[in-house]
mmCIF file of the N, C-alpha and C atoms, coordinates in Angstrom:
data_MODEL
# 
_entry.id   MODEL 
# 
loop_
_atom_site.group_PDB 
_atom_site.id 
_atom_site.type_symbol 
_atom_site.label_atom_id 
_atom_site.label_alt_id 
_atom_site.label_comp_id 
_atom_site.label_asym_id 
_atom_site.label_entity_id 
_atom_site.label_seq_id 
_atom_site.pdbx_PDB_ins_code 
_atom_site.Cartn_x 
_atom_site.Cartn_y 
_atom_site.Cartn_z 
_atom_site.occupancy 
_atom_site.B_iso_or_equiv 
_atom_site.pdbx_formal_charge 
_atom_site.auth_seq_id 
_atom_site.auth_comp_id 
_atom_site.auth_asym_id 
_atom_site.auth_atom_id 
_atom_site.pdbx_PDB_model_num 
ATOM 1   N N  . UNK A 1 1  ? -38.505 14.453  -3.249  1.00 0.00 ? 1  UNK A N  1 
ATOM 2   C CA . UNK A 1 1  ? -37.567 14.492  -2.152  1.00 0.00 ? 1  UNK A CA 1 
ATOM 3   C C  . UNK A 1 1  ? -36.726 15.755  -2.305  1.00 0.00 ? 1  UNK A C  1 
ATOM 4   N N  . UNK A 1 2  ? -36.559 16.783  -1.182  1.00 0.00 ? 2  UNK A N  1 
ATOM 5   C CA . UNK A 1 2  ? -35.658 17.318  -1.199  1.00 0.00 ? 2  UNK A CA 1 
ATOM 6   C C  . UNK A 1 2  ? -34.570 17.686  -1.711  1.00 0.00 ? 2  UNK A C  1 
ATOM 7   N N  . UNK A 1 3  ? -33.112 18.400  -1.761  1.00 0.00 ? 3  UNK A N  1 
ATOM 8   C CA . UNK A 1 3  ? -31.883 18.127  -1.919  1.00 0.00 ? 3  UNK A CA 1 
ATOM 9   C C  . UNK A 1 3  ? -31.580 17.880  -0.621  1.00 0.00 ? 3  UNK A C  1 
ATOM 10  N N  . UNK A 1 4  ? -31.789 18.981  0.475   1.00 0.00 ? 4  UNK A N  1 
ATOM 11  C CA . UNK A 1 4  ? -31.445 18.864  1.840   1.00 0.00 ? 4  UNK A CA 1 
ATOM 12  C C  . UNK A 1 4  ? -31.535 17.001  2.425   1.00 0.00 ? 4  UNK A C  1 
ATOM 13  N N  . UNK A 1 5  ? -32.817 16.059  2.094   1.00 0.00 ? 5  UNK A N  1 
ATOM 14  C CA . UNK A 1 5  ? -32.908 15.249  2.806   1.00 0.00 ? 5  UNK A CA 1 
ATOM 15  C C  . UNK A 1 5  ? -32.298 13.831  1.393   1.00 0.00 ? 5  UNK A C  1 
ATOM 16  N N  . UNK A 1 6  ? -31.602 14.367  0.398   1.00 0.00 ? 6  UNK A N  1 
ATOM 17  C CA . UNK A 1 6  ? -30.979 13.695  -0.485  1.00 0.00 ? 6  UNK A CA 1 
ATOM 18  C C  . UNK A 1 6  ? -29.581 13.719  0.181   1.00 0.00 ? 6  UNK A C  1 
ATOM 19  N N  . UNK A 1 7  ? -28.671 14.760  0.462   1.00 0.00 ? 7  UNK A N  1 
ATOM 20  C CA . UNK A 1 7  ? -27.579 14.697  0.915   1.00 0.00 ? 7  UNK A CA 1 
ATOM 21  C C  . UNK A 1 7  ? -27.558 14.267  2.469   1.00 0.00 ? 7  UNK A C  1 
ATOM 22  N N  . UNK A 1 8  ? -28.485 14.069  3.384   1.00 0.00 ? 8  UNK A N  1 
ATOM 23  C CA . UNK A 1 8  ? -28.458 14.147  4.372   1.00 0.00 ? 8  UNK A CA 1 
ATOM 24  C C  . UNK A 1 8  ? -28.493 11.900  4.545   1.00 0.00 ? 8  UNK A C  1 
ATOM 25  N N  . UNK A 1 9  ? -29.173 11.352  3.375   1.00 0.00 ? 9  UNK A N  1 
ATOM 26  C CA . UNK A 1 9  ? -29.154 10.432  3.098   1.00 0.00 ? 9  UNK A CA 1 
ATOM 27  C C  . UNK A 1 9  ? -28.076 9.808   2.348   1.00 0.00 ? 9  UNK A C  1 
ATOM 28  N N  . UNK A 1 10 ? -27.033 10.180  1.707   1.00 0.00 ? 10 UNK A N  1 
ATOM 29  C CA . UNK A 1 10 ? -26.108 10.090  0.845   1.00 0.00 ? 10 UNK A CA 1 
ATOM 30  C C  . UNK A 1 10 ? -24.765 10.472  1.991   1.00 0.00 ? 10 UNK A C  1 
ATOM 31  N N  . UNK A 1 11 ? -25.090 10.745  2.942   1.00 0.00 ? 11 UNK A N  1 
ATOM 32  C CA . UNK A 1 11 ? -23.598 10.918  3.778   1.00 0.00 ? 11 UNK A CA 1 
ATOM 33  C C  . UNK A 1 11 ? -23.045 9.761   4.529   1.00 0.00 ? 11 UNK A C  1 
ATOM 34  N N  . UNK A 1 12 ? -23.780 8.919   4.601   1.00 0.00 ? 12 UNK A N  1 
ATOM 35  C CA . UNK A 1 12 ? -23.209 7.438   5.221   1.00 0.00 ? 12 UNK A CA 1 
ATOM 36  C C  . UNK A 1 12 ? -22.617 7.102   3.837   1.00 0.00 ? 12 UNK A C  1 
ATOM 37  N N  . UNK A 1 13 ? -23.085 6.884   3.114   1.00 0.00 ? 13 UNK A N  1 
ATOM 38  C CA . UNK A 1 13 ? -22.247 6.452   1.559   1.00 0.00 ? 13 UNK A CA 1 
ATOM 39  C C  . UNK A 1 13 ? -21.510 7.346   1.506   1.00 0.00 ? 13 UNK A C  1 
ATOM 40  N N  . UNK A 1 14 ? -21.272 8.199   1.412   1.00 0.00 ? 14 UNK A N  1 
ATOM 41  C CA . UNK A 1 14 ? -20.052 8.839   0.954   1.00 0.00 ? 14 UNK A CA 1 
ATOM 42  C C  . UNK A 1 14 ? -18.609 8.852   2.090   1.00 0.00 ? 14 UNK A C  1 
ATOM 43  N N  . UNK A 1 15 ? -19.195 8.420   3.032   1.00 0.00 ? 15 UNK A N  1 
ATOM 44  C CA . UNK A 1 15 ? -17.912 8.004   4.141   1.00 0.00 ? 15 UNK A CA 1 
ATOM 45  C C  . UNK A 1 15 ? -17.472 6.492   3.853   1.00 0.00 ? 15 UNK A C  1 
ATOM 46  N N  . UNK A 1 16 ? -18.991 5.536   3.726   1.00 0.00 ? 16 UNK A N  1 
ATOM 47  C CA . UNK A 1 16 ? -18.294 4.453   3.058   1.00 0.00 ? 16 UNK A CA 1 
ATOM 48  C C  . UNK A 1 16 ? -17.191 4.524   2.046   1.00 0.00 ? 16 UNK A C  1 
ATOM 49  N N  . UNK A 1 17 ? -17.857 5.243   0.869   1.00 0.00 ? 17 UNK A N  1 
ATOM 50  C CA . UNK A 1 17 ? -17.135 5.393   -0.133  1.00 0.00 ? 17 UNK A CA 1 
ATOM 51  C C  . UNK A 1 17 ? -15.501 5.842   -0.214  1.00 0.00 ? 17 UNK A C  1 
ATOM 52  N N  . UNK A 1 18 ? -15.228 6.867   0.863   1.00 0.00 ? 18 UNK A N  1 
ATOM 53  C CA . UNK A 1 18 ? -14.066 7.488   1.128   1.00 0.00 ? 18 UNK A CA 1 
ATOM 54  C C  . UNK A 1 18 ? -13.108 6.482   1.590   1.00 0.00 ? 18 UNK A C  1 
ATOM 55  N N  . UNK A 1 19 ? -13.782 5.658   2.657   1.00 0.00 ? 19 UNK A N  1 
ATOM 56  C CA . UNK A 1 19 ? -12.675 5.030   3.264   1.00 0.00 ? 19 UNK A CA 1 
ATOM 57  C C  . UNK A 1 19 ? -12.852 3.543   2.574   1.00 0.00 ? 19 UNK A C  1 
ATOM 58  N N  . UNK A 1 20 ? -13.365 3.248   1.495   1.00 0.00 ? 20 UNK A N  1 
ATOM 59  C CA . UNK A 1 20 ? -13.037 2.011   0.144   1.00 0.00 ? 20 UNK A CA 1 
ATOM 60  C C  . UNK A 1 20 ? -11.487 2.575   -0.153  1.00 0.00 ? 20 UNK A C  1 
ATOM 61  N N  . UNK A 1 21 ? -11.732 4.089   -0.648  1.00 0.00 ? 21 UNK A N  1 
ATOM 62  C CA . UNK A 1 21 ? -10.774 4.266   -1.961  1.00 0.00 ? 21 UNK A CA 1 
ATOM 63  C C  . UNK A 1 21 ? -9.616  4.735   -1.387  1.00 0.00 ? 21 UNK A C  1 
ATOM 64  N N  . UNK A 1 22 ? -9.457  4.661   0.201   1.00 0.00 ? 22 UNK A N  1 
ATOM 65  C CA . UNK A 1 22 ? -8.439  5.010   1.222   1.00 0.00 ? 22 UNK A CA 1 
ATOM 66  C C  . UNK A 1 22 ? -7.967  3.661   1.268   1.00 0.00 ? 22 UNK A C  1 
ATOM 67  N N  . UNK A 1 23 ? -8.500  2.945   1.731   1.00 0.00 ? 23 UNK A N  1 
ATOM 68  C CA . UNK A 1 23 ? -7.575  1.602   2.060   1.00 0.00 ? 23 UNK A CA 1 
ATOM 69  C C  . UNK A 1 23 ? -7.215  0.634   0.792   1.00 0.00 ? 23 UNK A C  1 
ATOM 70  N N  . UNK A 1 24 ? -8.031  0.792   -0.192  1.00 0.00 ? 24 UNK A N  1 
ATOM 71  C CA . UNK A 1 24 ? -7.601  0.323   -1.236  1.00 0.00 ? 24 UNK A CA 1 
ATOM 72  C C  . UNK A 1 24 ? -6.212  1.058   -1.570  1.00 0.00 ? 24 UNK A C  1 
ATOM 73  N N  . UNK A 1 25 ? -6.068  2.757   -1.803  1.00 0.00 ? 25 UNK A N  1 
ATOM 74  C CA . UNK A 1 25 ? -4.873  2.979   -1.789  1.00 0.00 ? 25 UNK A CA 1 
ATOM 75  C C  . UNK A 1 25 ? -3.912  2.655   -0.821  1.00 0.00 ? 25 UNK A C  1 
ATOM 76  N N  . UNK A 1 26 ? -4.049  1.590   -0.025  1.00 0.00 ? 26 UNK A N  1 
ATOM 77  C CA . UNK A 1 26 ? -2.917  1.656   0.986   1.00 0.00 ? 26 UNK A CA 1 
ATOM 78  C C  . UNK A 1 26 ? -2.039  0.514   0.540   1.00 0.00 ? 26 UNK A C  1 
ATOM 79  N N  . UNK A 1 27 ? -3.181  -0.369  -0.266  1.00 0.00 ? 27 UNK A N  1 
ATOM 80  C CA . UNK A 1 27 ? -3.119  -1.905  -0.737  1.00 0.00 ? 27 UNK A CA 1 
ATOM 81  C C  . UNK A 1 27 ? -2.140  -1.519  -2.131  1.00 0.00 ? 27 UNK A C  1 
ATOM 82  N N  . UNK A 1 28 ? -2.233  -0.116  -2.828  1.00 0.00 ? 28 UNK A N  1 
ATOM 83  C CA . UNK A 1 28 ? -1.272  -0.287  -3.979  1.00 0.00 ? 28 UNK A CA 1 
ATOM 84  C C  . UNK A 1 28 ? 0.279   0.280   -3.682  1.00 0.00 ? 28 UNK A C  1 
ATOM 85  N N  . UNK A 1 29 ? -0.242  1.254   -2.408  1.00 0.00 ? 29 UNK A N  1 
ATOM 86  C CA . UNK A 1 29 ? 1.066   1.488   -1.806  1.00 0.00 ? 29 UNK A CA 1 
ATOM 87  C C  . UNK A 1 29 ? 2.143   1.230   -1.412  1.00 0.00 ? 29 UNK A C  1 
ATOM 88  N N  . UNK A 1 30 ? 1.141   -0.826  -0.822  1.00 0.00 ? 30 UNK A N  1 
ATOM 89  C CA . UNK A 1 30 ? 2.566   -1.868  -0.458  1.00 0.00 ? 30 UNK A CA 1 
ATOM 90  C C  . UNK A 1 30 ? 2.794   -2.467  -1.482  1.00 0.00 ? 30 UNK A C  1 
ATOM 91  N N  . UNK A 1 31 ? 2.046   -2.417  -2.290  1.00 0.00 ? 31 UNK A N  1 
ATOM 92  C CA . UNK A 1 31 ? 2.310   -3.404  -3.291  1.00 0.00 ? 31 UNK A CA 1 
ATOM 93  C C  . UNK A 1 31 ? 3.431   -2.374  -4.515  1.00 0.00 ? 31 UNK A C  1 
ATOM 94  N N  . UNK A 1 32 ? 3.189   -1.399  -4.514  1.00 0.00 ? 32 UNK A N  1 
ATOM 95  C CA . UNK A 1 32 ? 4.439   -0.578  -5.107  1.00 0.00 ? 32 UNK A CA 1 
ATOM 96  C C  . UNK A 1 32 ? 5.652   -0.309  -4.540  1.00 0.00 ? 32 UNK A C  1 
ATOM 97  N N  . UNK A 1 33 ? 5.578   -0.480  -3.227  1.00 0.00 ? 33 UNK A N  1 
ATOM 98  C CA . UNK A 1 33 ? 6.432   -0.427  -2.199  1.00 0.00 ? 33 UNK A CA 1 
ATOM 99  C C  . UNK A 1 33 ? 7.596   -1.744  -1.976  1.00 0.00 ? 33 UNK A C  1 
ATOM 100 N N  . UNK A 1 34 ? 6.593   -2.851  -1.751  1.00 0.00 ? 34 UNK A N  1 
ATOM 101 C CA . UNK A 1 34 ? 7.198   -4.225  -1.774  1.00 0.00 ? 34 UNK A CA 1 
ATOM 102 C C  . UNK A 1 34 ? 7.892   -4.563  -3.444  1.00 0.00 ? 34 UNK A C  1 
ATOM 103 N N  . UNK A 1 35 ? 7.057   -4.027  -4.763  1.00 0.00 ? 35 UNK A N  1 
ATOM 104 C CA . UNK A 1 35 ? 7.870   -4.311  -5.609  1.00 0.00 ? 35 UNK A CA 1 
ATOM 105 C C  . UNK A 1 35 ? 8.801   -3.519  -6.083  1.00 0.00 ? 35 UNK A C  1 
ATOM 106 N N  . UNK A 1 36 ? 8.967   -2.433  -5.855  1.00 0.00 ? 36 UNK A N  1 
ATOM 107 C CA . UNK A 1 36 ? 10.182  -1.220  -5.687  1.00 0.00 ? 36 UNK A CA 1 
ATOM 108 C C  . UNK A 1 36 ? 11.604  -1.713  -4.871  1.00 0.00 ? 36 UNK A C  1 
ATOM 109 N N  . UNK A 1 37 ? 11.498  -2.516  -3.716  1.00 0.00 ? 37 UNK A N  1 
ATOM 110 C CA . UNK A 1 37 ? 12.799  -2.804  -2.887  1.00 0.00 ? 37 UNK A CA 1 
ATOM 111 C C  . UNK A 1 37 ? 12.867  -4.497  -3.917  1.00 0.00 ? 37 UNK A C  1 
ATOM 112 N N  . UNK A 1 38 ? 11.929  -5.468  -4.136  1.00 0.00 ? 38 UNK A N  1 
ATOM 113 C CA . UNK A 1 38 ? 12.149  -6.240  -5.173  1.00 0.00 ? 38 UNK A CA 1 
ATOM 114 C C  . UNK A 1 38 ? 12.898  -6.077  -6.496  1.00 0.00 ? 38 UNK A C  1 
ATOM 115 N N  . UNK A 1 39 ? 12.403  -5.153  -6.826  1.00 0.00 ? 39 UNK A N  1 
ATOM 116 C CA . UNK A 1 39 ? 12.976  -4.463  -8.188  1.00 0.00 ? 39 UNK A CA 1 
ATOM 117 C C  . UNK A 1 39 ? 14.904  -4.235  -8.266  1.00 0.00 ? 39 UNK A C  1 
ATOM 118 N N  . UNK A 1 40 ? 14.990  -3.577  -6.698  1.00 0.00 ? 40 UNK A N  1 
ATOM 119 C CA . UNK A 1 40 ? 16.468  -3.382  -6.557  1.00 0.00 ? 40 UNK A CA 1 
ATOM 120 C C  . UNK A 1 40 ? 17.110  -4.192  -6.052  1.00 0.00 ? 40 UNK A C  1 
ATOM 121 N N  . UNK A 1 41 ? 16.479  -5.335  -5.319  1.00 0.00 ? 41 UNK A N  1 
ATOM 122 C CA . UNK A 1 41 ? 17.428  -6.044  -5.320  1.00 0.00 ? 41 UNK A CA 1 
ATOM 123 C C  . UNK A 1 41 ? 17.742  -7.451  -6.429  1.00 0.00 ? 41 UNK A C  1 
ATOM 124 N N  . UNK A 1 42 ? 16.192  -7.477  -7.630  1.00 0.00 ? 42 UNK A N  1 
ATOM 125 C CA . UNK A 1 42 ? 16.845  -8.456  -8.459  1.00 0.00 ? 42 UNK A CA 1 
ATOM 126 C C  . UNK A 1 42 ? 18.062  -7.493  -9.501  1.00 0.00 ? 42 UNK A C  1 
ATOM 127 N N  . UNK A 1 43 ? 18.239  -6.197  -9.490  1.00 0.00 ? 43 UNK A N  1 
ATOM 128 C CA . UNK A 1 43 ? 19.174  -5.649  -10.035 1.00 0.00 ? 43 UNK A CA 1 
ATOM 129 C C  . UNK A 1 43 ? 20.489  -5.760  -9.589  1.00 0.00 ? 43 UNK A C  1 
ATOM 130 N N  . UNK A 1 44 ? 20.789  -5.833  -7.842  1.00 0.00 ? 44 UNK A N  1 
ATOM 131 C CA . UNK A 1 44 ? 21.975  -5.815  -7.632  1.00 0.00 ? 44 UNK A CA 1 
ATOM 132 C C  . UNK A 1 44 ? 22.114  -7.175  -7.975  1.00 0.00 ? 44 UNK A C  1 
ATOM 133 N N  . UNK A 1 45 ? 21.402  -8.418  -7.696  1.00 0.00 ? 45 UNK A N  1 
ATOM 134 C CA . UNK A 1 45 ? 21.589  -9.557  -7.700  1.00 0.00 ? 45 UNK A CA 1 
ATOM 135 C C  . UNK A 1 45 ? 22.183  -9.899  -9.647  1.00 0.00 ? 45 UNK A C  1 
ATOM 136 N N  . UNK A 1 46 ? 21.702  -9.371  -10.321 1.00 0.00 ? 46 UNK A N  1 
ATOM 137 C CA . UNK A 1 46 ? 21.808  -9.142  -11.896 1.00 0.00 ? 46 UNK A CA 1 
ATOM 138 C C  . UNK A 1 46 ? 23.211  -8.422  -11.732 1.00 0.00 ? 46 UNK A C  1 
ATOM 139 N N  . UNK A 1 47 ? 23.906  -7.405  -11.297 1.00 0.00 ? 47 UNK A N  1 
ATOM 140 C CA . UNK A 1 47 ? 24.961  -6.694  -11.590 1.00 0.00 ? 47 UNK A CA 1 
ATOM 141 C C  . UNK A 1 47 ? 26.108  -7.645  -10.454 1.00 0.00 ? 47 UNK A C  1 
ATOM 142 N N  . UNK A 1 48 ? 25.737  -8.670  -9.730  1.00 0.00 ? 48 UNK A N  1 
ATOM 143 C CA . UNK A 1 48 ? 26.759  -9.288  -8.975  1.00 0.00 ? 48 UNK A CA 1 
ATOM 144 C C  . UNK A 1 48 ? 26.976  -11.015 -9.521  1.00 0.00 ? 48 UNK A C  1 
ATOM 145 N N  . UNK A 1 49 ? 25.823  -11.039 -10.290 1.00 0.00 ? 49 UNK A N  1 
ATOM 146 C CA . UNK A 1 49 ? 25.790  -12.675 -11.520 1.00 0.00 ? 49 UNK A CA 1 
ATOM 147 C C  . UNK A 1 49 ? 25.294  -12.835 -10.031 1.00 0.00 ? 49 UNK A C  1 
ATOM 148 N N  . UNK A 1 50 ? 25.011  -13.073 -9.354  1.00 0.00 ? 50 UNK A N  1 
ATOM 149 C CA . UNK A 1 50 ? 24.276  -14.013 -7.944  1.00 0.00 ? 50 UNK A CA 1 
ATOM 150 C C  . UNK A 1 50 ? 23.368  -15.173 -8.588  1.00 0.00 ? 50 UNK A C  1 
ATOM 151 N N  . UNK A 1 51 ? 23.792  -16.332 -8.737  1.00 0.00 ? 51 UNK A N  1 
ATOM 152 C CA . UNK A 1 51 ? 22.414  -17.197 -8.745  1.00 0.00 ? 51 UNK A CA 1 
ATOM 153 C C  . UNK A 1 51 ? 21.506  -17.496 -7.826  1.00 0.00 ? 51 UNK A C  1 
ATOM 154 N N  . UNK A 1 52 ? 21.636  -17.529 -6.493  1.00 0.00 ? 52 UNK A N  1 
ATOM 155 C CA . UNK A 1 52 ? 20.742  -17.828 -5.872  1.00 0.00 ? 52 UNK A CA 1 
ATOM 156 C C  . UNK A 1 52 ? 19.001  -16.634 -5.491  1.00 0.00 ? 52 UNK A C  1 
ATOM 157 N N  . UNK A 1 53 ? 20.123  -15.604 -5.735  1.00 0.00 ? 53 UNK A N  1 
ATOM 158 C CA . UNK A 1 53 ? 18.726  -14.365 -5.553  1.00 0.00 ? 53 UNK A CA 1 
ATOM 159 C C  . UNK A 1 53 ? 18.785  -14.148 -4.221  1.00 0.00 ? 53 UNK A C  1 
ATOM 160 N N  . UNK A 1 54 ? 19.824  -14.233 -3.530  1.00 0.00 ? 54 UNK A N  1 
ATOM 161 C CA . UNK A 1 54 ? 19.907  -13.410 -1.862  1.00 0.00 ? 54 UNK A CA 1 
ATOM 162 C C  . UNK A 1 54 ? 19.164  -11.884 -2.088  1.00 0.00 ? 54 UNK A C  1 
ATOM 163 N N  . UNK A 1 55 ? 19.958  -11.170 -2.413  1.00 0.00 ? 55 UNK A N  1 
ATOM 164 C CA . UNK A 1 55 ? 19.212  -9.449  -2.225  1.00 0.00 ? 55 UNK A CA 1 
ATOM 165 C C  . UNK A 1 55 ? 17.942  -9.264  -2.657  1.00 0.00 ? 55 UNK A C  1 
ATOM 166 N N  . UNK A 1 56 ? 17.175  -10.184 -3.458  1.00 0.00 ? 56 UNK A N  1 
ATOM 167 C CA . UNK A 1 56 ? 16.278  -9.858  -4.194  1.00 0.00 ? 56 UNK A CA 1 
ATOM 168 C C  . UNK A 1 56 ? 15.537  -10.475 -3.042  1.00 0.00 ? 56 UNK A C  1 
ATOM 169 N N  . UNK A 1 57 ? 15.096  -11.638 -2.541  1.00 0.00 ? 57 UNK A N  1 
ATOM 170 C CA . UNK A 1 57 ? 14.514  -12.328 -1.218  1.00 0.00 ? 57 UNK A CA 1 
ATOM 171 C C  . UNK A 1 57 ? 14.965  -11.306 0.146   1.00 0.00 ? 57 UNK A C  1 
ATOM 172 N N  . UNK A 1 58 ? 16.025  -10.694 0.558   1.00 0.00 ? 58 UNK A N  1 
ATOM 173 C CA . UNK A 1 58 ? 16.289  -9.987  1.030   1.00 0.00 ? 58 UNK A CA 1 
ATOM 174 C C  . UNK A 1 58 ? 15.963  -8.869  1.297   1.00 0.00 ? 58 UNK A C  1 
ATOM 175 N N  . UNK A 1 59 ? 15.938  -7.725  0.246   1.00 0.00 ? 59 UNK A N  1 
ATOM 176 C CA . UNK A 1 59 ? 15.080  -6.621  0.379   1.00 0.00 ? 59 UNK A CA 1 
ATOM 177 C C  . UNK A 1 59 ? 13.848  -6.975  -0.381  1.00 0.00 ? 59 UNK A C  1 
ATOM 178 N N  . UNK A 1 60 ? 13.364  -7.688  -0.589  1.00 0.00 ? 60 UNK A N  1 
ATOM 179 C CA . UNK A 1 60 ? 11.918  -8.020  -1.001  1.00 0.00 ? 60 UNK A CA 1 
ATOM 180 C C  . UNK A 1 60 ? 11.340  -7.986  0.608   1.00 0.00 ? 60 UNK A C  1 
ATOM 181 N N  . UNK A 1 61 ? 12.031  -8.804  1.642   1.00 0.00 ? 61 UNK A N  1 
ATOM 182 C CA . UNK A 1 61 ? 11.282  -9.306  2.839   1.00 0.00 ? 61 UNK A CA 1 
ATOM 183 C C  . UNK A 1 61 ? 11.259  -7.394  3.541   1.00 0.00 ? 61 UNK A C  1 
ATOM 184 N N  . UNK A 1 62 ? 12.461  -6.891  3.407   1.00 0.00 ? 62 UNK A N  1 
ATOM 185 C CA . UNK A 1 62 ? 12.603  -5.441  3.856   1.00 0.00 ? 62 UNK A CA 1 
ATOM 186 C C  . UNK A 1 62 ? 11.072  -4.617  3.583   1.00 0.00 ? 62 UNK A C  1 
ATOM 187 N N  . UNK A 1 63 ? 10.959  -5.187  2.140   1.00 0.00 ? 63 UNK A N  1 
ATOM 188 C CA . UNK A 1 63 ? 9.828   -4.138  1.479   1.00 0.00 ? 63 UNK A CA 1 
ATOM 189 C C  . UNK A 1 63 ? 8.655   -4.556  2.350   1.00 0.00 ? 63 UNK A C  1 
ATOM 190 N N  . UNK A 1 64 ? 8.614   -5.520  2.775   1.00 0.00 ? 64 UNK A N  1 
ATOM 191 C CA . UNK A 1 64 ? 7.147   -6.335  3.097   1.00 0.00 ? 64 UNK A CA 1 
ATOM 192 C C  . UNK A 1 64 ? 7.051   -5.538  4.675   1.00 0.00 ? 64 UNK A C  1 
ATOM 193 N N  . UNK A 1 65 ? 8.182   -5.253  5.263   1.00 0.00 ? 65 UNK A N  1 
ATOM 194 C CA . UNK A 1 65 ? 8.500   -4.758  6.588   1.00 0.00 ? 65 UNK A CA 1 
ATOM 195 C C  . UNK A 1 65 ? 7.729   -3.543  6.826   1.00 0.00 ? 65 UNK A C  1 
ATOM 196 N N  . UNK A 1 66 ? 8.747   -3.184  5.545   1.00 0.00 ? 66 UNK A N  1 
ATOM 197 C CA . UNK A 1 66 ? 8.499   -0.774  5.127   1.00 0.00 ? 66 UNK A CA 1 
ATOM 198 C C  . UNK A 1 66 ? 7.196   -0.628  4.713   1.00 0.00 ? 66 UNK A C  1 
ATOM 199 N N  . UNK A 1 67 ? 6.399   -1.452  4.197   1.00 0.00 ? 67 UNK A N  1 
ATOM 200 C CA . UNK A 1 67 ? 5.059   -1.811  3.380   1.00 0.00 ? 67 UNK A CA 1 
ATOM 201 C C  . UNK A 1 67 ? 4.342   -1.337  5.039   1.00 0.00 ? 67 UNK A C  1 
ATOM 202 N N  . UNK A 1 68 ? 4.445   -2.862  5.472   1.00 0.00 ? 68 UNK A N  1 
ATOM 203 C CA . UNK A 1 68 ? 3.557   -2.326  7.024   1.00 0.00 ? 68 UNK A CA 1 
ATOM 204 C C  . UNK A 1 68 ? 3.519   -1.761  7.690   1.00 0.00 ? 68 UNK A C  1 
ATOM 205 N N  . UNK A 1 69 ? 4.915   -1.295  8.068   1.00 0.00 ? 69 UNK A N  1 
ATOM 206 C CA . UNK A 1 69 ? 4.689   -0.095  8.603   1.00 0.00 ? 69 UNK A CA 1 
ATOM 207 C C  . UNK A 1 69 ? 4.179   1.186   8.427   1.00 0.00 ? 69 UNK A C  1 
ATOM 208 N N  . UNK A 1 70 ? 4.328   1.234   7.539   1.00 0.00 ? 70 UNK A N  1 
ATOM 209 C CA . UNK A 1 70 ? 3.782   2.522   6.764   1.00 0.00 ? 70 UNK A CA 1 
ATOM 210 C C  . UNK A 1 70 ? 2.438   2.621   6.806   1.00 0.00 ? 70 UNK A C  1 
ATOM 211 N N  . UNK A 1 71 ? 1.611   1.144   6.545   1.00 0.00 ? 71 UNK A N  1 
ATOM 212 C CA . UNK A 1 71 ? 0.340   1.092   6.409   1.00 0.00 ? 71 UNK A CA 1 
ATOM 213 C C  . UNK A 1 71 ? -0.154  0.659   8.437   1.00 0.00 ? 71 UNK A C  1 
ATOM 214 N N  . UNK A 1 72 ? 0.196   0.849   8.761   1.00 0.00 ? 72 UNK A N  1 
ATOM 215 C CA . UNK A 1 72 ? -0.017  0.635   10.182  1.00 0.00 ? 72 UNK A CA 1 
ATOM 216 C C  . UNK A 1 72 ? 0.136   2.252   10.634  1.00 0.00 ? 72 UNK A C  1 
ATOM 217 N N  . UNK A 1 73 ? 1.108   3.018   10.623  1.00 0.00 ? 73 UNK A N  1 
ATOM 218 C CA . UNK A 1 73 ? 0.968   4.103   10.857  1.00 0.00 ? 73 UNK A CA 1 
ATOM 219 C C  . UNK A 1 73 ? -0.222  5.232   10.250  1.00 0.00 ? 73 UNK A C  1 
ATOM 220 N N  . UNK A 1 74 ? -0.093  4.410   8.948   1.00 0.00 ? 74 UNK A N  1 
ATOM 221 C CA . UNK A 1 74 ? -1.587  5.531   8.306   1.00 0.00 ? 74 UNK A CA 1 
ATOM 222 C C  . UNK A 1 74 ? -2.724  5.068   9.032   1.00 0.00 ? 74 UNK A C  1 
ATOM 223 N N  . UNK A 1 75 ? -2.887  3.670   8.820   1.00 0.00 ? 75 UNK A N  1 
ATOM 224 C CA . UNK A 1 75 ? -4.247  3.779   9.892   1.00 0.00 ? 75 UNK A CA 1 
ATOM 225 C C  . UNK A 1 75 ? -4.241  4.097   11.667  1.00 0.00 ? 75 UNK A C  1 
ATOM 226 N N  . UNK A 1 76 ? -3.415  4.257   12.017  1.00 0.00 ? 76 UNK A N  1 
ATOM 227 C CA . UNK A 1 76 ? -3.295  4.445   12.993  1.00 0.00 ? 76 UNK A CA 1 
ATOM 228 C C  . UNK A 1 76 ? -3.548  6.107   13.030  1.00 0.00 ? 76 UNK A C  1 
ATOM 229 N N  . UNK A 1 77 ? -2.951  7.052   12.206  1.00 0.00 ? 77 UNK A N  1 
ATOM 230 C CA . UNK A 1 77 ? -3.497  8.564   12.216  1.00 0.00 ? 77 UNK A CA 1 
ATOM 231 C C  . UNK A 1 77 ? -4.527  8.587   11.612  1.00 0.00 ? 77 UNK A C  1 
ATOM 232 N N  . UNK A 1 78 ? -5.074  8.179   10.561  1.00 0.00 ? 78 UNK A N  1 
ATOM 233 C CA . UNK A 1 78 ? -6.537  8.144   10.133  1.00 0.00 ? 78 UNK A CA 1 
ATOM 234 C C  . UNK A 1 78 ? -7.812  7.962   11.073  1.00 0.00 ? 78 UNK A C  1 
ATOM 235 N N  . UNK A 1 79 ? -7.302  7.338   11.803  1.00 0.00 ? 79 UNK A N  1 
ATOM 236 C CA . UNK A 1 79 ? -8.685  7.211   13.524  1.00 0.00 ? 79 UNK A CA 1 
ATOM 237 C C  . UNK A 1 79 ? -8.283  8.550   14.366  1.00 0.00 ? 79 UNK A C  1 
# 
């Protein structure tokens, strides 16, 4: 076989492949994202003695917000 009709066969996989390791990064994005606004608010909740965990449920739900959007806009310019 060729190289020409090796790469010419290997280009549907490699678009598969691209857009695996694209949306998978989008998946660590919220998930670094959602636990980043988590993170700060079990801290303020820690520096205010809070027992119940308001800020931390609070900007946790924020993160989950900023998460999608973000990932809604990327796929939305990616097409």
């Amino acid at each position: 076989m060729a190289k020409q009709d090796f790469d010419k066969e290997s280009a549907p996989l490699k678009k598969e492949r691209n857009a695996y390791v694209y949306y998978t990064g989008l998946g660590f994005q919220m998930i670094a994202t959602i636990g980043i606004f988590a993170f700060i608010g079990y801290k303020i909740d820690l520096a205010k003695k809070g027992e119940v965990g308001i800020y931390t449920a609070i900007l946790s739900l924020i993160g989950v917000c900023v998460s999608l959007v973000g990932t809604i806009w990327s796929v939305i310019k990616k097409k």
